[in-house]
C-alpha positions in Angstrom: 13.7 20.0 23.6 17.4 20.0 22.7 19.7 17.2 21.7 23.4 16.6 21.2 24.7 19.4 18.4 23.8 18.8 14.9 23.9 19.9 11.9 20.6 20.3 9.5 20.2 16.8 9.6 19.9 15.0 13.2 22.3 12.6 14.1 20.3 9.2 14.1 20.9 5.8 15.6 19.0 2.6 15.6 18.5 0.0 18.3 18.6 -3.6 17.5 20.3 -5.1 14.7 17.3 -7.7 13.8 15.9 -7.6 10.7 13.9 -5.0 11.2 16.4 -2.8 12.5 18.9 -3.7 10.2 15.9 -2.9 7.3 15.5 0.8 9.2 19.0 1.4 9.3 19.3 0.5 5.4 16.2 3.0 4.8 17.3 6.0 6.4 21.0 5.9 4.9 19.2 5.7 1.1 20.2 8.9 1.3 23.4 9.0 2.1 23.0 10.2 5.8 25.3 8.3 8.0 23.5 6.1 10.7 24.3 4.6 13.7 23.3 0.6 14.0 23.7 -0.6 17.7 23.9 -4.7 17.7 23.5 -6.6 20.9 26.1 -9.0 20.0 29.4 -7.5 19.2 30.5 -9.9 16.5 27.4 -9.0 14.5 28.3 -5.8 14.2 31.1 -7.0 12.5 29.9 -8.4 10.2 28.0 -5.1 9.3 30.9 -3.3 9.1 33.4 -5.8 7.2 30.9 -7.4 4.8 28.1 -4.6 4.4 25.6 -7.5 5.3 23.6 -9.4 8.5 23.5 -12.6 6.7 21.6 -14.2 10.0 18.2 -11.6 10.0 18.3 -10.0 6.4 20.2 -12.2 4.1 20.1 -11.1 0.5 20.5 -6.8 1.2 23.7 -5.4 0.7 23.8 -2.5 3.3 24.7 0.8 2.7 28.4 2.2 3.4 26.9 5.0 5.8 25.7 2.5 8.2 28.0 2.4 11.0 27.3 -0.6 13.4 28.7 -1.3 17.0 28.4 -3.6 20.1 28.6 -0.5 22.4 25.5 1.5 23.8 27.4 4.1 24.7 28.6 5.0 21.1 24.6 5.7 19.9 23.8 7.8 23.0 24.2 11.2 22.2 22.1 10.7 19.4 19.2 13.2 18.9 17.1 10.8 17.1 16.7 7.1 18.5 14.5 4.7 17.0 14.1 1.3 19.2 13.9 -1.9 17.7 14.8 -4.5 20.1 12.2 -7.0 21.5 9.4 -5.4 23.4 10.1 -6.9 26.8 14.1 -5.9 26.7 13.1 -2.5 26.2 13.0 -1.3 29.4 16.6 -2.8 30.1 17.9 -1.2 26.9 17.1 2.0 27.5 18.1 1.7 31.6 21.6 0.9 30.1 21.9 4.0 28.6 22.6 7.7 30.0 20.0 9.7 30.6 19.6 12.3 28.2 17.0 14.5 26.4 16.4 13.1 23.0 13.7 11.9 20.7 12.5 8.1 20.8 10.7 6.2 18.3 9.4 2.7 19.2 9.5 0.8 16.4 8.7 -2.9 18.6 5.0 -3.9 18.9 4.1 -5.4 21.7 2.8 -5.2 25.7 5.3 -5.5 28.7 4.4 -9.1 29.6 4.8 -8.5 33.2 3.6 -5.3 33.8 0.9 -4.2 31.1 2.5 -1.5 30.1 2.6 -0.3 26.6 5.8 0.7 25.4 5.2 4.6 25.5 5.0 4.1 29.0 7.8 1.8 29.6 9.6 4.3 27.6 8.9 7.1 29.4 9.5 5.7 32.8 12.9 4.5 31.8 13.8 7.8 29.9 11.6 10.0 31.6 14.0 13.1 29.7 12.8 11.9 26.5 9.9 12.5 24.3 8.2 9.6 23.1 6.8 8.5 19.6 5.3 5.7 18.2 6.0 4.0 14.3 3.8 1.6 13.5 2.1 -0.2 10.1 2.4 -2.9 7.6 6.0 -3.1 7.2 7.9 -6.1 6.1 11.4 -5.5 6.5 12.7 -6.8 3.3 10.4 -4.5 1.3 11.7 -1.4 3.6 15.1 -2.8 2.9 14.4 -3.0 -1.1 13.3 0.8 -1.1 9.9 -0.6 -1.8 7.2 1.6 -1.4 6.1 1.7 2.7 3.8 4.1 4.8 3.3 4.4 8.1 2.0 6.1 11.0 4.0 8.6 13.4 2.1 8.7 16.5 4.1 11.8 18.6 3.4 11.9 22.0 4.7 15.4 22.0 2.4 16.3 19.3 2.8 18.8 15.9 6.1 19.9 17.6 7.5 16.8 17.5 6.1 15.9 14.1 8.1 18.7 13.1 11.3 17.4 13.8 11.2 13.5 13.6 9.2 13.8 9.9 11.9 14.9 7.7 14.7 13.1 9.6 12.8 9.4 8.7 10.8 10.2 5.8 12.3 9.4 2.1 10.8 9.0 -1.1 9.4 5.2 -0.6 8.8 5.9 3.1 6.1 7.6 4.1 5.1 8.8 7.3 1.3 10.0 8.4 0.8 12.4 11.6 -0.6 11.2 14.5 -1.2 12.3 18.3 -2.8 8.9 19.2 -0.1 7.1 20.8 -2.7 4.8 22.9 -4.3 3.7 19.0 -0.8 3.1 17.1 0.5 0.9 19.9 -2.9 -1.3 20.4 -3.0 -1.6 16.3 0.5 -2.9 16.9 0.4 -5.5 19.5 -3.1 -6.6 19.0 -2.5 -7.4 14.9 0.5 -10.0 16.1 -2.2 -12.0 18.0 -4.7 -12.2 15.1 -1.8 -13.0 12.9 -0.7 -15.9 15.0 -4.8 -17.0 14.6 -4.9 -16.3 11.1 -2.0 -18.8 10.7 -3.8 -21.7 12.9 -6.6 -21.2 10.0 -3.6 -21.8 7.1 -1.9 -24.4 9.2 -5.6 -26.6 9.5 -6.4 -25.8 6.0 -9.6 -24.1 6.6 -9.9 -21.7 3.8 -10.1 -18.2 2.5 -13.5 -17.7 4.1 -12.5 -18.5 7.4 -9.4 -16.2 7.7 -11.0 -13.3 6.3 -13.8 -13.5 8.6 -11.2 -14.4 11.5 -9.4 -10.8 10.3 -13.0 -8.9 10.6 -13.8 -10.3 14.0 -10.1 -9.5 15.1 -10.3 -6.3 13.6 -14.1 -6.2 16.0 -11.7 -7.1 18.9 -9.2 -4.5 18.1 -11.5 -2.0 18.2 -13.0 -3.1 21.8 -9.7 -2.8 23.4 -8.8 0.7 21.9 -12.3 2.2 22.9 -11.7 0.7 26.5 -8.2 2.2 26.5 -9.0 5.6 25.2 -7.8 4.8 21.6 -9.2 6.5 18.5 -11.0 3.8 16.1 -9.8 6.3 13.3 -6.4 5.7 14.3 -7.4 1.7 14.4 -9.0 2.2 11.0 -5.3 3.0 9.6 -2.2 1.8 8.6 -1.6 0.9 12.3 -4.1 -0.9 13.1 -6.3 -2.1 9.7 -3.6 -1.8 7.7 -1.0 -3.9 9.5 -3.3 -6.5 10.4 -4.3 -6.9 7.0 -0.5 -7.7 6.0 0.5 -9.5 9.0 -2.9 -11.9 9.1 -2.1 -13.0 5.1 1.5 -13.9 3.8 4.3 -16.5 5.3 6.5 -13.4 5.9 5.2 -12.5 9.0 7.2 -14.5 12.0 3.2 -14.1 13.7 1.4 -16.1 11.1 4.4 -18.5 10.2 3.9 -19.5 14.3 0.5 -20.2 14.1 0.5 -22.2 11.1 2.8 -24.2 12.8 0.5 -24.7 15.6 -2.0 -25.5 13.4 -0.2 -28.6 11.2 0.6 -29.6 15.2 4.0 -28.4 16.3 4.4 -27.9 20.1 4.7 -24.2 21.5 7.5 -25.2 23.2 9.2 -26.7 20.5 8.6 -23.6 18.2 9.2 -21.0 20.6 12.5 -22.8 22.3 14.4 -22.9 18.6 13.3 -19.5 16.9 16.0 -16.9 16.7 13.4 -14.2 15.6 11.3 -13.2 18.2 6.8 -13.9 17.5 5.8 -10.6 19.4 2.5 -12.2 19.5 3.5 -15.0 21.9 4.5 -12.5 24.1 1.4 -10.4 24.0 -1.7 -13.2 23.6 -2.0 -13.7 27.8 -1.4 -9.6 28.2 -4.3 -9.0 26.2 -6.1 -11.8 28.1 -5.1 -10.4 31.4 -6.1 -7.0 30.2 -9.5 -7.9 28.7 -10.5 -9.0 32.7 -9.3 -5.9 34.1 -11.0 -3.8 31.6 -14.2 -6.4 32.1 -14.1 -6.9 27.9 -14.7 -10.2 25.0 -11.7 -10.8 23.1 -12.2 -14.3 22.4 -9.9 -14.9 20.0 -6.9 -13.4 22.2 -7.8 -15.7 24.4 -7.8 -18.7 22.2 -4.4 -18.0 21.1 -3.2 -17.6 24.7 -4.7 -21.1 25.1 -3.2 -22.7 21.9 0.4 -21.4 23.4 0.0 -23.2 26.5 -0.5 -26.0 24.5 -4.6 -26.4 23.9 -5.3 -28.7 20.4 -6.0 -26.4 17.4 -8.9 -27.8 16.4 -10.4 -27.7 19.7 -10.1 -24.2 19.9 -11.4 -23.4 16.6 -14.4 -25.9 17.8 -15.3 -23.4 20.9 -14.8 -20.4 18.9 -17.7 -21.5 15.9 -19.8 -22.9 19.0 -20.0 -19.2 20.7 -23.6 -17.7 20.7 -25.3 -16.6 17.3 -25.3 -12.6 18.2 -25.6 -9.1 15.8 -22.3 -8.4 14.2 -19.9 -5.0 15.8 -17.5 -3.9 17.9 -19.6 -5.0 21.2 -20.0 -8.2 20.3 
């Protein structure tokens, strides 16, 4: 596949400005490699460029001089190298504003089209059908990534070693790693299903029912996990790594996650509405809870505690729900159960 003309290094541009963009954009320009940051509003990416800071997502990180930020698609699309950051369900629209072109894309949003069930590969690929299509996912707090603090992850390529080849030396640097993968299907389940279990792992904080409790909540999530990648086509070895296992296992235990910050504010009572109508960070999980629901009936699947977060988001009492979930039947422990 070509691109626009480059030099040794790719030219490479980010989309979204959020703190996790922002935190990508910082990484790839540790060494010295300019980078294109493309913010939806105009006047942050002025800020960017005046003050070397986006003092609304990533307060605290001075940003590198080689990050070049704008309010105009157009200036990041002859990129060869894209990596997509902006909320899940604007992606399609993002990419339909842009000109077609062949190029490489890596989705770095987790999450399922809410209206469609698509994952983002295939949203991706339908809007840039020119394109080739990979996947970054894994425990990844953006202001670690934006510290230089050590971070691996997994590169799912949808075109395979040949793609590998050219996306892992243009995002890789000394305290970012990136692991191979051709599961695309497995490194956007781990994704999107870890941001549920997170917001349920904060219900547990936010009612004050222990240690115990969440770690057994992450085991039986992980259980659920791996029911929806084996009815999807998903490898459980790709489930069992930084993508799945590995980000759930950051995302269901600290504050930092938006996810688990949502549902512990669920669980000390907060409304949905009221915590969903005033966040300026967007809770993927929110989002992807009555996908998974919707997806677990068509695939004719459990995932119980999907479905109790869907519930708790339309407004169902936390305690209630943790009620039916410790009343379900006494059964053998696995992935089928």
């Amino acid at each position: 596949m070509t691109g626009s003309p480059t030099t040794h290094a790719p030219r490479v541009g980010v989309l979204g400005a959020g703190a996790w963009g922002t935190a990508l954009a910082q990484m790839l320009a540790s060494d010295g490699r300019d980078v294109l940051l493309w913010a939806r509003r105009p006047e942050l990416a002025a800020e960017i460029n005046a003050c070397r800071a986006n003092t609304r997502y990533l307060a605290g990180v001075e940003l590198a001089s080689t990050i070049h930020a704008t309010g105009d698609i157009g200036q990041v699309s002859d990129c060869a190298i894209l990596l997509l950051v902006t909320p899940a369900q604007h992606l399609a629209e993002t990419l339909g504003s842009m000109p077609a072109y062949p190029r490489d894309l890596i989705l770095c949003n987790k999450g399922i089209e809410a209206h469609s069930g698509r994952l983002m590969a295939q949203v991706a690929a339908d809007a840039a059908p020119l394109s080739e299509v990979a996947v970054l996912s894994g425990p990844t707090f953006a202001h670690e990534v934006a510290a230089g603090l050590p971070t691996a992850v997994t590169l799912a390529c949808g075109g395979g070693e040949e793609q590998w080849e050219r996306l892992r030396n243009a995002i890789a640097r000394p305290s970012f790693r990136p692991y191979y993968s051709d599961d695309v299907i497995g490194a956007e389940i781990g994704g999107a299903v870890k941001n549920v279990l997170a917001i349920a792992c904060g219900v547990v904080e936010g009612l004050d029912l222990g240690q115990n409790a969440r770690a057994a909540l992450i085991a039986r999530g992980y259980a659920e996990m791996l029911r929806l990648g084996d009815a999807m086509g998903a490898s459980r070895a790709t489930l069992a790594g930084l993508c799945g296992l590995g980000d759930l296992v950051l995302t269901c235990t600290s504050t930092s996650s938006r996810n688990f910050s949502l549902g512990a504010a669920l669980g000390q009572g907060r409304s949905p509405q009221e915590l969903l109508t005033h966040r300026h960070t967007v809770a993927e999980g929110a989002h992807t809870a009555p996908v998974l629901v919707a997806l677990a009936r068509k695939l004719a699947i459990d995932l119980p505690i999907a479905d109790a977060v869907s519930r708790l988001l339309e407004g169902a009492p936390a305690r209630a729900i943790v009620s039916e979930l410790l009343a379900r039947p006494l059964r053998a422990e696995g992935p089928s159960a």
